[in-house]
Structures are given as structure tokens and as C-alpha cells.
N, C-alpha and C positions, 0 to 999 in steps of 0.2 A: 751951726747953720751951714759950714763948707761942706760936711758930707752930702745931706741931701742933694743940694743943688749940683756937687761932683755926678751923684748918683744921678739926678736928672738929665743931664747932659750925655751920660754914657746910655741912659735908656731911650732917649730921643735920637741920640745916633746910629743907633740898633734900630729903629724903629724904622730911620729912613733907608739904612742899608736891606731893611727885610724887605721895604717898597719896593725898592731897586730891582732887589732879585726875581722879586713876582711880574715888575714889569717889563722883564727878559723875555715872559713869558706870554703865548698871546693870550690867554685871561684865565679865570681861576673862578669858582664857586664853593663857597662853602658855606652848609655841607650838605645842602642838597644835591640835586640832581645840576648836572652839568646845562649848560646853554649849547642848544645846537642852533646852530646858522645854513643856512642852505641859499645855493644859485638858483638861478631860472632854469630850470630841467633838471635837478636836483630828485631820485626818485625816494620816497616816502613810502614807506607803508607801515600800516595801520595793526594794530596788535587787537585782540577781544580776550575780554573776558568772561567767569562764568555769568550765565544767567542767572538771574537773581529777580524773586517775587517778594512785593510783598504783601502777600496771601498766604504763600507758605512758607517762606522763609529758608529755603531748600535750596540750594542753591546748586545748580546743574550746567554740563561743560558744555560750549556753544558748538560743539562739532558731535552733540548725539542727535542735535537735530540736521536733517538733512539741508545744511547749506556747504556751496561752494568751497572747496578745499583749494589752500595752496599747491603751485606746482611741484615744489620740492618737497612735499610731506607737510606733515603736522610739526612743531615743532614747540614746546614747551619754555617759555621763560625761565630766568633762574630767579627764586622766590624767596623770598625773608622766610624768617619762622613765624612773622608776624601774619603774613600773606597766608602761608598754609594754613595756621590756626583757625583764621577768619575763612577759609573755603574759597580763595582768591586761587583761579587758574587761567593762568595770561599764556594766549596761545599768538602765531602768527598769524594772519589772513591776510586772502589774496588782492584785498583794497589796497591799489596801487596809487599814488597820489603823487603826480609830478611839480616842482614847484613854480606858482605863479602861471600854472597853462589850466585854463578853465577847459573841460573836456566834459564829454558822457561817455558812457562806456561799457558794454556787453563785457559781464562775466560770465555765468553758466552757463548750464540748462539742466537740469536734474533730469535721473530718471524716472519712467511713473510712478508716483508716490504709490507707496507699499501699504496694505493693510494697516500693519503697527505704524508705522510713518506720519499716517496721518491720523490716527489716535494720538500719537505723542504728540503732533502739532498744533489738534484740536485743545488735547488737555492742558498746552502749556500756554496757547492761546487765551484760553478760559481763565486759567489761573494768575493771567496778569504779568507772565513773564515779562523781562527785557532782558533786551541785548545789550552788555555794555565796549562800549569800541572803545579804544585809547588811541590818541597818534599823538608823538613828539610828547608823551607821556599826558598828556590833557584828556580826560576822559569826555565824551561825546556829550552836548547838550542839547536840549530840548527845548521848545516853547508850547505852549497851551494856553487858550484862552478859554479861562471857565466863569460865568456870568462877569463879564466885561474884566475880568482879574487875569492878568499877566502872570501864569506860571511857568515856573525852571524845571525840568528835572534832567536827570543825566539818565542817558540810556535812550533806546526806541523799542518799542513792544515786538513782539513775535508777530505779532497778529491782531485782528480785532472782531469783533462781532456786533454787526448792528442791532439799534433798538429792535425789537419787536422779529428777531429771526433767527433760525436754528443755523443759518450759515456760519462760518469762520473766513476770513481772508488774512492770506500772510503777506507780510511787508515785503516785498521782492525788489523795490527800488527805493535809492537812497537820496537824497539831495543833501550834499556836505557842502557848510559854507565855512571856507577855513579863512579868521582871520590872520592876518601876517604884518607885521612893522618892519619898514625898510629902512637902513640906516648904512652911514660911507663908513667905510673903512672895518677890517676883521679883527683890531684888536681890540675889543669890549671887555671891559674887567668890571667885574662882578664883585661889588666887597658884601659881606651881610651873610644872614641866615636864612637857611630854609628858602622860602621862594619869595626872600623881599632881601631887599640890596640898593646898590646906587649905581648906575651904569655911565663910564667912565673912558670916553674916548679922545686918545691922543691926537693930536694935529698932525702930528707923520701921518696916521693911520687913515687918513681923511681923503691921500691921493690914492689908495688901493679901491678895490673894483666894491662895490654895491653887496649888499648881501640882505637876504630874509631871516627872522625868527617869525615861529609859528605861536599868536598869541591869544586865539582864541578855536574853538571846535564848533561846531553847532550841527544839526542834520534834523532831516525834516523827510520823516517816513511815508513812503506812498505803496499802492499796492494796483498794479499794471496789470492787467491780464494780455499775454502775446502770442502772436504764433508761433507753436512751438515748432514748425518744420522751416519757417525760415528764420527764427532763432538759430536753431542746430545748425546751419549753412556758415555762421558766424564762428569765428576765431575770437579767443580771450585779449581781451583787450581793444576790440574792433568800438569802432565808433560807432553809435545809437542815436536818432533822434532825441531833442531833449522831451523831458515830460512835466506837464504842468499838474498839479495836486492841489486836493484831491479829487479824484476820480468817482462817477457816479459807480453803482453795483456792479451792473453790465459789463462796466471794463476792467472791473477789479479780477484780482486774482485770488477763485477757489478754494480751497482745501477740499479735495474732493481726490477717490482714490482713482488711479491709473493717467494723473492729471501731472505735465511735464510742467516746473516750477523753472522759469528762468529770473536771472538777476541780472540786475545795472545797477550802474551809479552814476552818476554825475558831481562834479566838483569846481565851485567856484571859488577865486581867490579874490578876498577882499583886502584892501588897504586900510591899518588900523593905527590910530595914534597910542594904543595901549600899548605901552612899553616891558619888556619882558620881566623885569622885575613883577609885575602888576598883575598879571595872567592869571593869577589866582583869584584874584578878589569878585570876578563875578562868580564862582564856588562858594566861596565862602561868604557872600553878604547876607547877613542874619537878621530877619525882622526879629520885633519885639524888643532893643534896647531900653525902653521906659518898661517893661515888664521884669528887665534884669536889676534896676535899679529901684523899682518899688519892692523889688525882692530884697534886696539889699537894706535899705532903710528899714523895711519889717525883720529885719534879723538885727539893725542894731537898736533898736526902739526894745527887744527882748533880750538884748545883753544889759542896754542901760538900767534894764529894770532889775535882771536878775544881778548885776553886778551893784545897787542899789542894797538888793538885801545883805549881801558877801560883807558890803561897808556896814551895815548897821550888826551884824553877827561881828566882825571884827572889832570894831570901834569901840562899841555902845554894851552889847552884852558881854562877849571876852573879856575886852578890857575893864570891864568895871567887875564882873565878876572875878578875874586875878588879884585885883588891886584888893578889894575887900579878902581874899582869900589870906593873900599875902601879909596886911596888915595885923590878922589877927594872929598867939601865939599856939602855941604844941595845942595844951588844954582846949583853946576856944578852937582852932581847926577843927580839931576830936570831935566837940559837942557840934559844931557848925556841919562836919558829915552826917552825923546823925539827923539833923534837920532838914538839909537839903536835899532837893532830890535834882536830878539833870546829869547831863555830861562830866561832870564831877564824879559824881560817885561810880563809873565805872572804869576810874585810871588803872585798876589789876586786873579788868580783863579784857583792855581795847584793843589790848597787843595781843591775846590767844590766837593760836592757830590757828586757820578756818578750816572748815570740810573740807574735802577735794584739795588739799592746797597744792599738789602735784599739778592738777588741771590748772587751776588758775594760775600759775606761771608759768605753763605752757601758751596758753592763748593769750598770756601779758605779752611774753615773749612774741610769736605769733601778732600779737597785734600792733608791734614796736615793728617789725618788716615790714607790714603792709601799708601802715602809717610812715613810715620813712620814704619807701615807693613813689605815695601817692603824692607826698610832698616833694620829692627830687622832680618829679616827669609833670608834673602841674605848674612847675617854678619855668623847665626847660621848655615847656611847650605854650608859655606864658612870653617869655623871652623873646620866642619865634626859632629856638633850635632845632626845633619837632614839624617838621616842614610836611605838606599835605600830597606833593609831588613824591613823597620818599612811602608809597603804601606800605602799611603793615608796621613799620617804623616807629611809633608809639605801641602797641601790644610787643613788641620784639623788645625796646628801651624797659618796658616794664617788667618785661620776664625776669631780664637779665639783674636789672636792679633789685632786684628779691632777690633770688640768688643770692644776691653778693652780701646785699643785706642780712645775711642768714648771721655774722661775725656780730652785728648789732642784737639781735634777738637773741643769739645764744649768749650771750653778756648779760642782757638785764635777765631775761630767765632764770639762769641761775647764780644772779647776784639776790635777786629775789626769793631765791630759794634759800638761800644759806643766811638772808638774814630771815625769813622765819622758821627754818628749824635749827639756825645756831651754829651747824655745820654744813661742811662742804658732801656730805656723803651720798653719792645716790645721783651726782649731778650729771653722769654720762648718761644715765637714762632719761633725766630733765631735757636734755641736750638731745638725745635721739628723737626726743615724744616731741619737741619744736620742729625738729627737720621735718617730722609723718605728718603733724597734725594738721595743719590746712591742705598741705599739697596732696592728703592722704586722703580729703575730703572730696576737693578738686577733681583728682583721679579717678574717683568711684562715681562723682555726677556724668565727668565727660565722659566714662565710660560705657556707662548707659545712655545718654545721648549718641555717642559713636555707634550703638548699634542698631540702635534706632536710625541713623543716617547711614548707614551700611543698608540696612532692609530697602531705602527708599533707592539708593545707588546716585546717593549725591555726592557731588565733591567734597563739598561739606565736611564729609567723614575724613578724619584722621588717618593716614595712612598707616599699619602698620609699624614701618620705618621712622614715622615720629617719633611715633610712641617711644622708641627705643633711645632717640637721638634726645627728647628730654627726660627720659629715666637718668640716659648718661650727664646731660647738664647739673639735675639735680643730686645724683651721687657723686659725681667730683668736683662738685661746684659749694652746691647748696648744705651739704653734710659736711665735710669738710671744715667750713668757714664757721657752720653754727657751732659743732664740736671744736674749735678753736675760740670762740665768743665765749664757749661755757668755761674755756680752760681760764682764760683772763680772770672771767665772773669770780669763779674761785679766788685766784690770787688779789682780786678788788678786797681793799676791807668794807665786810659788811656793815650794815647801817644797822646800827646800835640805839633801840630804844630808850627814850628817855625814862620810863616807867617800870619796874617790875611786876611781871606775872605773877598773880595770885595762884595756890594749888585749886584751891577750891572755883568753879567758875561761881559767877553771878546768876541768882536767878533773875528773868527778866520779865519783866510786868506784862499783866494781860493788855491786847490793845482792842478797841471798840474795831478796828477796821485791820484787815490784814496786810501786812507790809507791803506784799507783792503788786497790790493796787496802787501803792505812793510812786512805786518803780517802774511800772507801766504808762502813768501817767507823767512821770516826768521826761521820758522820750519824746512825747509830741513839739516841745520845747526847740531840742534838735532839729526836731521833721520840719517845724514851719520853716527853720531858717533853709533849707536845704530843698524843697519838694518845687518847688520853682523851676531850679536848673534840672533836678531830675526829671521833670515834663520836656527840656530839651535836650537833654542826652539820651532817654530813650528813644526818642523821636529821633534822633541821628542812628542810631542804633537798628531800630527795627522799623521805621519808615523810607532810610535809604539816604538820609539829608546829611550835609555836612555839618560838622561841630567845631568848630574852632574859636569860639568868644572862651578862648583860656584865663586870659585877665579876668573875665566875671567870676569865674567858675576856682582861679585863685582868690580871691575876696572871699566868696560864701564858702570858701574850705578852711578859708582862715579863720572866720565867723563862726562857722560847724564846732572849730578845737574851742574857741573861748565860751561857745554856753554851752559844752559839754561837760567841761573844766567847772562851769560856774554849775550847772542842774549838780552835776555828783558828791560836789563840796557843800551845797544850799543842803543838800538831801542827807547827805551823812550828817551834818548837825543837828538834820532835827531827827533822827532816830538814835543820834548819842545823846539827845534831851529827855526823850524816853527811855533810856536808861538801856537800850537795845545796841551792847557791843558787839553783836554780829552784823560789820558794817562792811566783811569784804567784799563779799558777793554782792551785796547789796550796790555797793559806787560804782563795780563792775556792769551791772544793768543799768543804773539809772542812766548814764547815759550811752552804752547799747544796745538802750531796747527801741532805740529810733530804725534799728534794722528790721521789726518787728511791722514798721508801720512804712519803710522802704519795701516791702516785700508783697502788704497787703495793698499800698498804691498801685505797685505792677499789676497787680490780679486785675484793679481798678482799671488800670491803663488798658490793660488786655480787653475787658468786657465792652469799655466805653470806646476806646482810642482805637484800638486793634481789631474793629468789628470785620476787616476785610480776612484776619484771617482767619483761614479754612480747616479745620481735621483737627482732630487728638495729636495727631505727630506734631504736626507745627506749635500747639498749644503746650505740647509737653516738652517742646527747643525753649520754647520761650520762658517757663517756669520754671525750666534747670538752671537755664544762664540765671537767669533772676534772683534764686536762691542759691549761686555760686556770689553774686552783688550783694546779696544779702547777710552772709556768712565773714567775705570781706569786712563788710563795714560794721557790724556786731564786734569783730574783736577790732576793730582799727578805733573805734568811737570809745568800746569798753576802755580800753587800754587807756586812752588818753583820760578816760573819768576818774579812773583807782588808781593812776599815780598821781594824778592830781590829790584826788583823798587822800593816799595816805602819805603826801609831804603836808598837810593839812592836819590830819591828826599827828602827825608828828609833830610838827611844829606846836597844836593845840596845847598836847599835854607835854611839851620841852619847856611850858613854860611855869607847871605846877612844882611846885619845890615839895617833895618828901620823902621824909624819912623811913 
């Protein structure tokens, strides 16, 4: 009992000297995005990103339409890989925001809109574009009221068009109301994840001078019509009447060609008790929690049932059919196979080869990475490490965790391999065909999507230079690691059948209905627990909302593995009851054919959910990502069914004793 307590005293001591050192320091965040503090005249400004509809789903960079440019140029953020992939292009603008001083303020004046100018404007008007602005990294908010309901969105429209008119008017003035929390003294220490923490200030720090964080965005679009020759007389930055919104037609601003477009802004500071820790949460507040929890009980109400049968198939029939098996001698076993018919009688050939068996421990393997993945980056962004400040940040965690996970896939793959054909030979090709086969999938959908987002000239599109920079990830990353995984595989000893193969196979009885119907239908199983949250995460996806109930969406993934596990092992017993040992492929669908009915709810979602959007293009982004979702969780779902099966049949007949 002295070691521990030894041990506890030297790790309490360390614990407080690590305090120490951090609060040398004036404060610290980890591991999101830092905490900026700003004075009274402190200047700001505001970043944009692409434009983003969702109509088309296209997404296009805020400087092709003709708004205001900064003075020193255009100037490009530096981007995750996570950013790029998603079509995120965070530029600067000339939204200047000083702190705690409420102002208006003349920015432009454009030249006469040009022919194309205001086609683009019209069309992007039309299509439901927004603008999204970020300052102090908080993306701009919105409010709406639609039949007396209070709506959020982020972002402000290009434009609008009223009922019943062929006009367009674009938003030309802005009213930002920035909330700000004031607090003494500058050394604030930040302990926590992501953009939740505990903020922690010393009593020294208490007699230094005042200071702001920025902890809320909000803006409220109007559309001014001015004149533009005593606009032009104005300087950037020059002060403006304020304006009150909205505005009837008359004073709105046109879209109309050889027509001079000027902008303002205005910026009010308000005093807010939300503390910066906190800043997040009106993004992220999620209706529907009693929707996530009737979701949840409906997934365990069909474990209890399907785990229900598992007990009566183990207990009741196993068990009493071993025990009798067992008790009788050589002779009466002999005559007792002759009479019997079920899972018994096909112990020489449950073990045979299957078809394809190259494929099928390709996409086991294959479905062990993506299944690892999804379980690392659901645990960490359940946790709160996967912070909503950090964009792209989650798709960037997830690439790389594949990757890496390639040393796990190439492991079972061809551990898989060499126990069903006995030996190790042939497994750097097993090993090659894991590295190609999804990524090799992936590559040929995004492929054709990239040129389809090429033709439209969205950001959207992949830059060449990606392309290149994750070919490089996945050739000295992702090959590497799995041809190292398969090297292990090899030297693992393989898992050694309890039964011996027959030469001759078994013939296998006629059946009144064809297998592949039990396999399809035992997918739905999966789907109910699961179609719930996938109604929320598409809708974050292609509606534009934020997703962050990770805790829910850990439970129902948890829920997803156990009646996967349970549909595949219910399902291979009873086609080893019909005497049908071809049961590989078989536990492989039964529970990844819920990607079948994941694929065919998107179409759903698309005709029903997604009536806004517009064209074939859009329709065919959205059907590729979907059947990219699709393909995912086919082998992530399979995988987990047929190892379940077959530690199950293995187990089954490890317990038949013969000679």
C-alpha cells in the first residue's frame, strides 16, 4: 500500500508544479482556438467565407460577386484539409469593427453593374445564396420570424425578391450587433476542451486595466438604395447616417444593369453576461432532444428482443442439443446424424472456403478502419475534444485516423486470410487490395463530382494540388501501415478450426423462399435503430445547421454495433438450421444491408426534405456524397456482423466433440 500512495504524492506534486508553470503564463487554451481579448479601439476585422446555397449546394467564393474589396488585396486564409475538402474559402474583408465604439460607416461604391454582373447577382439571388462572415472566429447570425417562430440561421442572403415580382434587390447594408463580455484584469486561464472550459482569474490580475471578448455575432440585412454621386464624394470609412430596416421597394437597392451599388455598415456593441467559454451554445442548441431519446429507447426495446432470441438459441436449444449430443456413445451419435437434421449435420462443411474469399477479407479489413474511425472521432468529439471553432477539424481528425488505422485493417485482413486458406501466401496482395479498395472507390466518386464542380467553377472543386497532397498522405501513410498490419497478420497465429473440412461439400436443401430475402430484411433491424439521427445529420450536412449532440449519436452507434452483432448471429443460426453452410457472405449482409436502406432514405430525404434543391448537378453532389455514406457503412456495419458470426460459429461447433 506504500507504493501507491508514494506514487500519488509524486503525481500530485507534478500536477501542481505543471499549474505553476502555466500560470507564469498569461492563459492557455486547449485545444481549440485561442481566447482574444481586445481594448476600447482595439481594430477587428471580419473574415468571409464561401457562399453557400441551399438549393444548389455549390458553393462559390464571396469576391466573384462584385462586393467591396479590401485595401491591401484579397488575401486567403490558411485552411485545414478539412476546410478544403468541404469547399470552405475564408478570405479577408474590408469590415472594419473597432472595439466597444458603435459607428456607421461608408464602404464602397461599385462600378455600373455589368451585363454578367448582374446575371450573376440575379442568379445567385434566385438561388438562395448567403454570405457567411466570421469575426473573432464566430460565424455571423441571423434571426427570422416565420408564422410567429423564432429562427437562427448563420449567414445573410445575397439578395431577395419579393412576392409577386420579377425585381431582385441586393443587401448593400449591414447592421452587426456584436455581443462582448467585460471582465478586470488580462490573465484569464482557460482550462477544458474545444470551446467549453472554466475561466479562472487571479486576484493580482484584478488591478490591471479592463478588457473585452467577443461573444456573440449577429447581423441584420437591409437593402438601401443611395445616391450614388454623393456616395462617390465619400472616403472609406467615412461616417453615414444610421438606417433603420426594412425599407419599403422605393428605397431599396435594384439590381438593375449600369446601376452604381454602394455599401455600409453599421456596428453596435452590446454588453453580454455570456461568458467566453459559452459562445458556442447558442450554435449549437438542438431542438428535438425527446426525439433523440425516443430514438434510443426504440433501439433498445429491439436489442432486448433480439438479444431475447441469442438467450433462447444459446441456453435452450445449444445447450440441450450438446448435452444430448454428448451423452450418447460413437454408435448412437452415428445413428443420431442420420436422423437429425439442423446445424449439426453441416460441422464438415461450415468451415469451407467461401467465394470471393480474397474480397471478403478485403472489405473485413476495410471495414475494421472505417469502423475504428468512427469509433475514435465519436468517443473524441463526444468528450468535447473536437471543438466547432476549429472548422474542418473533424473531416481532417477523420482522414488522418484512417490512415493510420490502415496497420489495424491490414492485421485482421490478412490474419483472416491465412486462417481460411491455411497459409500466409498471396497476403501482399490482400494487403495491396485493403490499401485500393475503398480509397479506390472514394477517388473515382470524388472524381466525377470534381468535374462536375470544375464545369460549375465552384470552390467546391478540389484543387488539383490536393489531389496530389492526399495521394502523397495515402502512399506513405495509409500503404505503408496496412502492408505492415499484413506483415504482423502473417506472423499472428492463425485461428484454428475446431472441426475438419470435408472433401466432398454438402449438398444443401431446396428452400421454399430464397436466402437473399432473410438478408435484406434483416437490415431494417439496424435501420430503425439508426434513421433517427441520420434525419439529423443530413440536415446539418445539406441544410447548413450545426450538429453537435455527439453524446446521442455515441449511444445509437453503440446500439447500431450490438443489434448488428445480434441480427448476423440470430441470422446465421437459422440458415445453419437449414442445413445451408454457406453462411459467409450471408452474416456479411445481414447486417450491411442497412446501408441499402441508408441510401434509399437519402433519395427519400432528397425528394421529400430537399425539395429546395435545384438541377441535376446538385442532385448528382448529393447522391455521390450519399453513396460515398453508403459504401462506408456497408462494410463498417458488414464487418462488425461476420466477426461477430464467425466467433459464434466457432465457438458453436468448438463445442461438438468428433472423431
Amino acid at each position: 500500500m506504500a507504493l501507491p500512495l508514494i506514487s500519488r504524492r509524486k503525481l500530485c506534486t507534478a500536477f501542481v508544479h505543471l499549474v505553476l508553470v502555466f500560470q507564469a503564463c498569461n492563459g492557455f487554451y486547449l485545444p481549440g482556438s485561442y481566447m482574444h481579448t481586445y481594448s476600447t479601439g482595439d481594430e477587428i476585422y471580419a473574415k468571409v467565407n464561401s457562399l453557400t446555397s441551399i438549393e444548389t449546394e455549390l458553393p462559390f467564393s464571396y469576391y466573384s460577386l462584385p462586393y467591396c474589396q479590401p485595401i491591401g488585396g484579397i488575401k486567403k486564409s490558411a485552411e485545414n484539409l478539412g476546410e478544403l475538402l468541404m469547399g470552405d474559402q475564408i478570405d479577408n474583408s474590408p469590415y472594419r469593427f473597432r472595439m466597444n465604439v458603435n459607428e456607421s460607416l461608408y464602404l464602397c461604391t461599385t462600378p455600373p453593374l455589368s451585363e454578367h454582373e448582374v446575371k450573376l447577382l440575379k442568379q445567385r439571388t434566385r438561388d438562395l445564396y448567403q454570405v457567411n462572415m466570421i469575426l473573432d472566429n464566430l460565424p455571423a447570425m441571423r434571426f427570422t420570424n416565420q408564422n410567429g417562430v423564432k429562427i437562427q440561421w448563420t449567414g445573410y442572403p445575397v439578395g431577395y425578391t419579393p412576392q409577386n415580382s420579377n425585381e431582385d434587390y441586393i443587401i448593400n447594408h449591414l447592421k452587426f450587433r456584436v455581443l462582448i463580455h467585460e471582465y478586470e484584469g488580462a490573465g484569464v486561464e482557460i482550462i477544458g476542451t474545444g470551446e467549453e472550459g472554466m475561466g479562472v482569474i487571479s486576484k493580482a490580475d484584478k488591478k490591471k486595466a479592463s478588457g473585452f471578448e467577443i461573444v456573440g455575432f449577429e447581423v441584420v440585412p437591409c437593402t438601401v438604395k443611395y445616391n450614388p454621386e454623393k456616395m462617390l464624394k465619400l472616403h472609406r470609412y467615412d461616417k453615414v447616417p444610421s438606417v433603420s430596416c426594412p425599407q419599403d421597394l422605393e428605397n431599396s437597392q435594384i439590381i438593375r444593369e449600369q446601376e452604381r451599388v454602394s455599401f455600409t455598415y453599421e456596428v453596435e456593441f452590446v454588453k453580454s453576461t455570456i461568458r467566453w467559454p459559452s459562445r458556442w451554445d447558442a450554435y449549437l442548441r438542438m431542438e428535438g432532444a425527446r426525439v433523440h431519446w425516443f430514438s434510443i429507447l426504440n433501439s433498445l426495446m429491439v436489442i432486448f428482443f433480439l438479444a431475447g432470441i441469442v438467450f433462447v438459441i444459446f441456453l435452450r436449444t445449444v445447450r440441450r442439443d450438446l448435452t444430448r449430443y454428448e451423452e450418447l456413445d460413437k454408435e448412437a451419435q452415428a445413428q443420431m446424424n442420420e436422423e437429425l437434421s439442423g446445424w449439426k449435420l453441416v460441422v464438415g462443411d461450415v468451415f469451407r472456403e467461401p467465394s470471393h474469399s480474397n474480397l471478403l477479407c478485403v472489405m473485413v479489413g476495410d471495414g475494421v478502419q472505417i469502423t475504428g474511425m468512427a469509433v475514435v472521432t465519436i468517443v473524441f468529439a463526444a468528450f468535447g475534444f473536437l471543438s466547432p471553432a476549429s472548422r474542418g477539424m473533424l473531416l481532417t481528425g477523420m482522414i488522418l485516423l484512417y490512415l493510420f488505422l490502415g496497420i489495424a485493417a491490414g492485421y485482421v485482413g490478412v490474419r483472416m486470410w491465412t486462417t481460411i486458406k491455411g497459409t500466409s501466401e498471396g497476403w501482399r496482395s490482400v494487403s495491396w487490395s485493403i490499401a485500393c479498395f475503398f480509397p479506390g472507390i472514394v477517388f473515382v466518386i470524388l472524381t466525377v463530382l470534381n468535374f462536375i464542380l470544375w464545369g460549375s467553377n465552384s470552390t467546391g472543386a478540389l484543387p488539383i494540388s490536393l489531389y496530389f497532397k492526399l495521394f502523397a498522405l495515402w502512399f506513405c501513410i495509409s500503404v505503408p501501415l496496412t502492408l505492415l498490419g499484413g506483415h504482423f497478420g502473417t506472423r499472428a497465429e492463425p485461428i484454428h478450426y475446431p472441426v475438419r473440412t470435408n472433401q466432398i461439400p454438402r449438398e444443401i436443401p431446396a428452400r421454399k423462399y430464397p436466402s437473399w430475402l432473410l438478408v435484406l430484411g434483416a437490415g431494417t433491424l439496424p435501420f430503425g435503430t439508426l434513421f433517427i439521427e441520420l434525419f439529423f445529420i443530413l440536415s446539418s450536412i445539406w441544410l447548413g445547421r450545426f450538429y453537435y449532440v455527439f453524446g446521442f449519436l455515441l449511444i445509437v452507434f453503440s446500439l447500431l454495433v450490438v443489434v448488428c452483432a445480434e441480427v448476423s448471429v440470430v441470422l446465421t443460426y437459422m440458415h445453419l438450421c437449414v442445413e445451408d453452410w454457406m453462411w459467409w457472405w450471408k452474416a456479411f449482409y445481414a447486417s450491411g444491408s442497412v446501408a441499402l436502406y441508408v441510401f434509399l432514405y437519402s433519395i427519400n430525404y432528397l425528394v421529400f426534405d430537399l425539395q429546395s434543391l435545384s438541377g441535376p448537378v446538385s442532385a448528382t453532389l448529393y447522391l455521390g456524397y450519399s453513396l460515398i455514406m453508403a459504401v462506408a457503412i456497408l462494410l463498417s456495419t458488414g464487418t462488425i456482423g461476420f466477426l461477430t458470426s464467425f466467433y459464434f460459429v466457432h465457438y458453436l461447433f468448438s463445442s461438438v466433440k468428433i472423431d
